[in-house]
N, C-alpha and C positions, 0 to 999 in steps of 0.2 A: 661326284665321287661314286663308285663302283661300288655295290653291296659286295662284301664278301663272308661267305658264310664261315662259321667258326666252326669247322668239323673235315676230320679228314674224308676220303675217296673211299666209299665202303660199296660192300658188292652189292646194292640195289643200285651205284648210280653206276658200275659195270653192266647189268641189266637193263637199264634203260637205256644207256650208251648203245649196246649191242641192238636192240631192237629198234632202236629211230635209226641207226645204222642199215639197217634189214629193210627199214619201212619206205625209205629216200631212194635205197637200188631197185626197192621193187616196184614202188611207183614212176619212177623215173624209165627204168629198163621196158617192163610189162604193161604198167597201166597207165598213163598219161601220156608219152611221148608216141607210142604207136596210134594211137587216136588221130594223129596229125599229120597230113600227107604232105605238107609245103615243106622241103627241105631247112630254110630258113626260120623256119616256126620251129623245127626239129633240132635245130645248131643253140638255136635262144632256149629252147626249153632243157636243153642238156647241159646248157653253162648254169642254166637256172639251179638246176638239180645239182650238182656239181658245187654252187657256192653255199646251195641249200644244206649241201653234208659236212663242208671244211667247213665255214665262217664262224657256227654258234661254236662248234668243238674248241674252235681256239679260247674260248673263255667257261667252258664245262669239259674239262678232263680231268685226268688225273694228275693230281700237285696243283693247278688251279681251278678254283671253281668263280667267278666274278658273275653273279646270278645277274646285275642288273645289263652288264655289254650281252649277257648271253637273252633277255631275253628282248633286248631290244633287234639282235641280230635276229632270232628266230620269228618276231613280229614283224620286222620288214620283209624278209626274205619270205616266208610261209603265209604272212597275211596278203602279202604284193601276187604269190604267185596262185592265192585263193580268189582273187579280186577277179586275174586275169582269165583264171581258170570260168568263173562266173558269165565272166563277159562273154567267154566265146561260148558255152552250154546250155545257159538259163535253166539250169535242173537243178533239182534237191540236191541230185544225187552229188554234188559237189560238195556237201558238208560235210561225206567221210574223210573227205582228205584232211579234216581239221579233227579228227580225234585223238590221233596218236600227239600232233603236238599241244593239244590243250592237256591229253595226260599227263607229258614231262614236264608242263609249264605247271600243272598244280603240283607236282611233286619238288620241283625247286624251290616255289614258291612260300619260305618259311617262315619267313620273317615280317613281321608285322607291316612295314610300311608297302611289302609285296604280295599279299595275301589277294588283296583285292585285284591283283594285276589281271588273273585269268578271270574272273567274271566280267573285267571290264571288256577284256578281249572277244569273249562269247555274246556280248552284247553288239560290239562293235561287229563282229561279224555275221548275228543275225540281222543289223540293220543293212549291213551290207545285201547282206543275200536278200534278204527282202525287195529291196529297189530292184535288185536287178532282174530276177524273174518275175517282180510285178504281180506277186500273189501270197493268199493268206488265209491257208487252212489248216488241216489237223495234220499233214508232213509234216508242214514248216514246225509246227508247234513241236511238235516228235523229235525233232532234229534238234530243237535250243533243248528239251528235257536231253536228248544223249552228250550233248556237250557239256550243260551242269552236272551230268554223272560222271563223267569222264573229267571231267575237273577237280570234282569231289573224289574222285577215286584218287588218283592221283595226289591230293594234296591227302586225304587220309593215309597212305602207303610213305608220304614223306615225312609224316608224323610222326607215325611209329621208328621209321628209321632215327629219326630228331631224337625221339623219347629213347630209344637206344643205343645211341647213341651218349647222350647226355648223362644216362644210367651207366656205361660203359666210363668215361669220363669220372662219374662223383665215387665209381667203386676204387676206382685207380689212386683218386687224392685219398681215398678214406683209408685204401693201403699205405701210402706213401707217407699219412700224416699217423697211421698206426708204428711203423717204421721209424719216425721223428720220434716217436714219445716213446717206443721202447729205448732208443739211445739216447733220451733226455733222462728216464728214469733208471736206467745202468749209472751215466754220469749222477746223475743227484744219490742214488745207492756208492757211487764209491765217494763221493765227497763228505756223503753223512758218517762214513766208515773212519775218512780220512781224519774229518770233524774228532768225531768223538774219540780214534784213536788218542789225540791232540789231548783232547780236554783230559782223560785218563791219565796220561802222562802228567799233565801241568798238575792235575791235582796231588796226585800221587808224589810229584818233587816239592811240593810246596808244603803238604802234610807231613809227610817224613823227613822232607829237610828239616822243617821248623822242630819236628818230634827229636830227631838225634841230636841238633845242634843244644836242646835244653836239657837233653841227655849227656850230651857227654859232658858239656858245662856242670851240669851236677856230678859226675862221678869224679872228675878232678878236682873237683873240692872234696869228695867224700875221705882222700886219704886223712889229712888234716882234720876232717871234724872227727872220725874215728880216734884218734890220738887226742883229744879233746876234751869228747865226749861218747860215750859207746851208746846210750841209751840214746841220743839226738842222733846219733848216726843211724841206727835201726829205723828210728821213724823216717829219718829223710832216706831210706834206703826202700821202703815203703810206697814214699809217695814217688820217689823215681819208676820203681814200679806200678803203680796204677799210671804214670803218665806213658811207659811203653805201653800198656794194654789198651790205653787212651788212642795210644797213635794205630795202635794195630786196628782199634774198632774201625778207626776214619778208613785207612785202609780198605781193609771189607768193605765199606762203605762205599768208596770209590768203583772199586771194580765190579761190585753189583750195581753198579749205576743208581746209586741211592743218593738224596741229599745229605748235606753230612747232618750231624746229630741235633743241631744249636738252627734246626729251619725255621723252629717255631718263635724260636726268641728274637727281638726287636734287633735289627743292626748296633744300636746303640749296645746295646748289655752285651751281644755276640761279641764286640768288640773289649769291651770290659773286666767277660771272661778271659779272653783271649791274651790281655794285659797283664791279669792277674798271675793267670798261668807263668808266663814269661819271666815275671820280677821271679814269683816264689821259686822257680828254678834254674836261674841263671845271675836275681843276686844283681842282676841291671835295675839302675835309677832310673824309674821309667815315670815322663809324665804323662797324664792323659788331660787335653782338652778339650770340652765339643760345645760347638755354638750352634745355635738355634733351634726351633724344632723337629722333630723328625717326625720326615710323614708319610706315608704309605709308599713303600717299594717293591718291586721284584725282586725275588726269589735270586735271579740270577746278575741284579745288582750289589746286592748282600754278598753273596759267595766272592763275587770278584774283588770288593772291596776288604774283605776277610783275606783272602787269598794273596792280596797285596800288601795289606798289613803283615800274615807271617812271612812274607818272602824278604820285605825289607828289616826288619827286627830279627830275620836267620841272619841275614846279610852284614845289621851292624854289630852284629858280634861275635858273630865267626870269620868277616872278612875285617869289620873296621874294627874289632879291638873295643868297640865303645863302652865307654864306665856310666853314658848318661844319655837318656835318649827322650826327646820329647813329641807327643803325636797330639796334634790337632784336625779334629773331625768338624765342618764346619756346613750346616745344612743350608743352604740357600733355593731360590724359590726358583732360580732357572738350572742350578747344576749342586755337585754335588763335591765335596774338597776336601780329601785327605793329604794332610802332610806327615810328616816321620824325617823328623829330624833329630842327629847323632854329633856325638866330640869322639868318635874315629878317628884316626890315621888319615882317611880322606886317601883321594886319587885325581891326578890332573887328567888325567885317561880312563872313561868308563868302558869295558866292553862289555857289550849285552851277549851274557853266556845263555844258557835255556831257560831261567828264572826271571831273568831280569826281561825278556824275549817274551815267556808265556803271561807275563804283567801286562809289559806291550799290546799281545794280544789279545788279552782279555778285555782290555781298554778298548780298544780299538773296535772291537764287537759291540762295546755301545755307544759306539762315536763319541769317546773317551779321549782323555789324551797322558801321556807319561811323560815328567822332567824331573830330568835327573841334577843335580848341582852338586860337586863336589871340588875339592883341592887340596894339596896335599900337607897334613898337618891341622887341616881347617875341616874336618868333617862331610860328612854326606846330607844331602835334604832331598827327598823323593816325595814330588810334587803327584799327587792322582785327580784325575776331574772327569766326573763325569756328566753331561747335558742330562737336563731334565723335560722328555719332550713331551707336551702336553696336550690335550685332542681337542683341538680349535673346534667351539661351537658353530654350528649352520643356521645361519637366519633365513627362513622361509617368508 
């Protein structure tokens, strides 16, 4: 299989292109083929020359580079026709013809299992050269130092092109992967936006739903108790007041993105409050149950479970009419189970308007689940659950 290098055609290997190009016409043209008077010697060294410039090209240009066909082409061809060139001169002077391609063979030469290709070559060809002029002094020696410099040069010159290549490269992903994460952090900026619009909303319809619906329930009785009583009317005209300014606090609360007031209090009692509120102003039989213990929660399990409590208790008694409502909180050790069941009107068809929709969702944000059961004449029961996931210990 053919090495191929991982880098496009950059202007050092037009450079070296152009100059082995220069070095083949003019060895071939000037310096080698005029040396030889036999015509037939002249015909062989000009096809020589001639496969010497097309063959390696077909595997070192531009759009391909296949370093290993390219340098086995350039080792046959350049080494066959150094051998040759030996045989008929027996002179030193025949190891300049091996500089230029030992240069382009270290500057290919990039990749580890190639590295060693050009040393091996400059050995091979001072063994060469050796035999055949049959001598060994301070030339000969002269000549293997110019070939390991010109190797080394070469393979340092393809280095740097590597290393800048590479550096050209990592700057490119670091743009493109800057690129990704500004459009990842746009997207997660408008979904936080989307998010929190959502939760503002749901709070806000769940607070002031639950706040008006205990509201106007009490002013429609207040005609009645005025006629009654004027002095109980006053008081309960009172507390209908602190419970709007009640609702107004939560409010505020909301859209300064505040927990609401009841953070500090245990779910249980949050819920108790919550109860009490309801009966003393709406006058609903309300029962409350809770089994087991309760044990350490989040923050934004409390709110949801709150939050579904008054959406269902606006619901049975501003939609279902209920005279009697019973809610069971039931603490278990994998999840978590609120019910809120009603003797409502009841419905064979629930549709989930935005209340019953923002439950849903709230649910579902802690891989919760909502059921709904109702019929008609036969009441509503609004099933909440939520999993309780717990951080698996690590045995080392």
């Amino acid at each position: 299989m053919s090495q191929t290098l991982d880098r496009k055609w950059t202007w050092l290997d037009s450079v070296f292109f152009y100059i082995r190009f220069l070095w083949v016409c003019y060895n071939g043209a000037s310096g080698i083929i005029p040396l030889f008077s036999d015509a037939s010697d002249r015909i062989l060294l000009f096809i020589w020359f001639v496969l010497l410039l097309l063959v390696p090209y077909i595997y070192y240009r531009p759009g391909c580079i296949k370093i290993s066909y390219y340098l086995t082409a350039e080792f046959l061809l350049t080494g066959s026709l150094f051998i040759y060139l030996m045989y008929q001169f027996h002179t030193i002077g025949v190891y300049y013809f091996l500089y230029l391609p030992i240069l382009t063979i270290g500057f290919v030469c990039q990749l580890k299992p190639l590295v060693w290709v050009g040393p091996s070559l400059i050995v091979f060809m001072f063994m060469v050269g050796t035999w055949f002029i049959h001598i060994f002094n301070y030339s000969l020696v002269e000549q293997l130092v110019n070939l390991t410099i010109f190797y080394i040069l070469g393979y340092s010159i393809g280095r740097v092109a590597r290393i800048n290549y590479k550096m050209k490269e990592l700057i490119a992903s670091i743009q493109e992967k800057n690129k990704t994460l500004e459009q990842y952090s746009e997207r997660i900026e408008e979904l936080t936006i989307n998010e929190e619009r959502h939760r503002v909303s749901q709070d806000l319809h769940d607070t002031v739903g639950h706040i008006f619906t205990s509201v106007i329930t009490s002013l429609d009785a207040l005609p009645f108790l005025i006629k009654s009583n004027k002095n109980e009317a006053e008081t309960y005209i009172k507390e209908i007041s602190n419970m709007a300014r009640k609702g107004l606090d939560d409010v505020r609360h909301t859209i300064h993105q505040l927990a609401p007031h009841q953070e500090n209090l245990s779910l249980t009692d949050s819920i108790k409050h919550l109860v009490y509120d309801f009966i003393k102003h709406t006058g609903t039989h309300t029962d409350l149950h809770i089994e087991g213990m309760e044990f350490d929660l989040g923050n934004r399990i409390k709110i949801t479970l709150i939050r579904c409590l008054q959406e269902s208790l606006t619901n049975a008694k501003r939609h279902g009419q209920a005279q009697n409502i019973a809610i069971k909180l039931t603490f278990n050790p994998d999840q978590l189970l609120l019910e809120i069941s009603d003797d409502g009107i009841g419905s064979n068809q629930i549709s989930l308007g935005f209340g019953l929709s923002s439950m849903k969702d709230r649910l579902a944000s802690l891989h919760g689940n909502l059921v709904i059961q109702s019929s008609q004449g036969k009441g509503t029961k609004v099933i909440c659950t939520i999993p309780i996931i717990k951080e698996k210990k690590i045995t080392i």
